[in-house]
C-alpha positions, 0 to 999 in steps of 0.5 A: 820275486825272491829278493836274492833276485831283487837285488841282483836286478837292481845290481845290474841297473845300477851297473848300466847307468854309471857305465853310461854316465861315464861314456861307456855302453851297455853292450860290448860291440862285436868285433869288425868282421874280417876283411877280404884282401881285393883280389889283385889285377891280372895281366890280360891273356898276352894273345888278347892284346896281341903282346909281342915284347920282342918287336921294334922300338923306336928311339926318337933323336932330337937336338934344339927345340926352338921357334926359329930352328936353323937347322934339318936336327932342329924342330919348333915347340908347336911340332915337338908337341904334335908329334907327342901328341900323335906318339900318345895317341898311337898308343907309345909311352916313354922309358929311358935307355937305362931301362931299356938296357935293364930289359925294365919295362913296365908299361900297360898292356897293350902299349908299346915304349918308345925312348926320347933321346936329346943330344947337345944339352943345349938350352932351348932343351932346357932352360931354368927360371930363376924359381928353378922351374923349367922355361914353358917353352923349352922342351923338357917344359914342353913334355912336362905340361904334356905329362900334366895333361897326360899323367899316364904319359911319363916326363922322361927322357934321356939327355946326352950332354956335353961339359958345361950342359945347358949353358953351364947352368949348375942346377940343370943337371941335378934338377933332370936327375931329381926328376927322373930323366937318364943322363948319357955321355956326349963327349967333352966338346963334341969332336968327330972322334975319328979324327982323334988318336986313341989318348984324345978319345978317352981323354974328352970321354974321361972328361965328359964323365968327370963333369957329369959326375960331379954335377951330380955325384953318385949318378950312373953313366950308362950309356953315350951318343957319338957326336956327328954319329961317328965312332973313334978309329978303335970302335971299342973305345966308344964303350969303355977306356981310361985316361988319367986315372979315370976309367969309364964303361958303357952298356951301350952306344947310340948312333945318329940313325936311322931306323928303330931299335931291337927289343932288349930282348931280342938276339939282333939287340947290339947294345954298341950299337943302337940305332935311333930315329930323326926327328926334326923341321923338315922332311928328311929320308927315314924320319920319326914321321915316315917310321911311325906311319910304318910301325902303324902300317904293321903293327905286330913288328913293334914291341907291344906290352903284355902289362905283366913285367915280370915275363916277355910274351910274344908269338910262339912263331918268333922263338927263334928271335928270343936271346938265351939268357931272357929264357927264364922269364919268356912265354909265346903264345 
């Protein structure tokens, strides 16, 4: 061997060992091969799970959960649970009125969305420890141990309160609001306002208003439930006025009952007047019990999810309940 060589080879030794001792390696290692993006999740065919976003949707209207109910609104904890339970199992998930009047519904396919509504801010609704937790046996502690058993199952609801709402708890607002749960209005001190004139209406609206927004600043009213289910004399001040310098508006009116909603989609959708379902301790004509046993009866007239909100399917059959302006993002099938 020639020593030019030699001493190239002992070069290159030598090189090895001192990037060894110093932690290196004898050999640049190849750059980490290219990494493929996961192809992302498609919806499912909308036919393949009978989607139909222009059906029914039950809004589900309660008022006192408590062990003693004193009245046919009222129900006890054990059937608030049930009747989860059974809108679970029948395949239902919660949105709130604020998505749905934004036509925002983003559920699995082959699901369908049901909205729980409370009127009256009473406690039994909700009740704060004193480590600001809901009270276990209070309803929104009731859906929100549900929601811990069945996380795809949303603890939300829409809550229309009256002023000093839940026995004037100052942290109740904010704490529903935090978590996600839609506040509506309820009127100051839940008059029938068909015995009010026109400057009464506006001014418990007004109030109601100013309340909510200063227990939470900043938080969108947009919609409200009338109080015994009975409109002012003047029907439009349900949806929007002004009194002392305030004005409000609403997207929507809620009614007492007593059958299920519209799609938000739909041409027969009113948004002053939406109608809602009872659900209460007895048995009473037209009930939750008797609407989802019909709704299960007939499944293909309830709102069934496609699972891709970025369109509305439905059967081709129903084009003619589609309303114009959800034209761009409809598709039958």
């Amino acid at each position: 061997m020639r020593a030019s060589a030699m001493l190239r080879m002992a070069t290159a030794v030598l090189l090895c060992a001192t990037a060894t001792a110093c932690g290196g390696t004898t050999a640049t290692a190849p750059p980490p091969a290219a990494t493929t993006p996961a192809p992302t999740s498609r919806p499912p065919d909308p036919a393949a799970v009978a989607a139909n976003e222009l059906g029914r949707i039950p809004i589900l209207m309660y008022h006192r959960i408590e062990a003693d109910p004193a009245s046919e609104y009222d129900q006890t904890p054990t059937k608030f649970t049930a009747e989860l339970d059974r809108l679970y199992t029948d395949g239902y998930r919660p949105i709130t009125i604020a998505q749905y009047l934004a036509g925002a519904i983003d559920l699995p396919a082959g699901t369908h969305p049901v909205v729980l509504t409370f009127d009256d801010s009473t406690r039994p609704q909700l009740t704060l420890t004193d480590s600001g937790e809901p009270a276990p046996d209070c309803a929104v502690g009731l859906l929100e141990q549900f929601h811990s058993r069945h996380p795809d199952f949303a603890a939300t609801a829409t809550f229309y309160v009256n002023n000093a709402p839940f026995g004037d708890d100052p942290r109740a607002l904010p704490w529903l609001v935090h978590h996600g749960y839609d506040i509506g209005a309820h009127t100051a001190t839940h008059p029938n306002l068909s015995r009010l004139d026109a400057t009464d209406v506006q001014r418990e609206l007004v109030q109601n208003v100013r309340a909510i927004t200063t227990a939470v600043p900043g938080t969108a009213i947009r919609s409200m439930a009338l109080p015994l289910g009975v409109y002012p004399v003047d029907h439009a001040l349900a949806t929007s006025g002004t009194w002392d310098g305030t004005s409000y508006t609403f997207g929507a009116v809620l009614l007492v009952g007593a059958n299920p909603a519209p799609s938000p989609f739909a041409t027969t959708m009113d948004p002053t007047a939406l109608p809602r379902i009872r659900s209460g301790r007895s048995p009473i004509p037209f009930d939750s019990t008797y609407w989802l046993d019909r709704l299960n009866a007939d499944p293909t007239s309830r709102y069934t999810s496609d699972g891709d909100p970025a369109h509305i399917s439905y059967p081709h059959t129903q084009t003619e309940q589609l309303a114009p302006r959800w034209s761009p993002t409809a598709q039958s099938y």
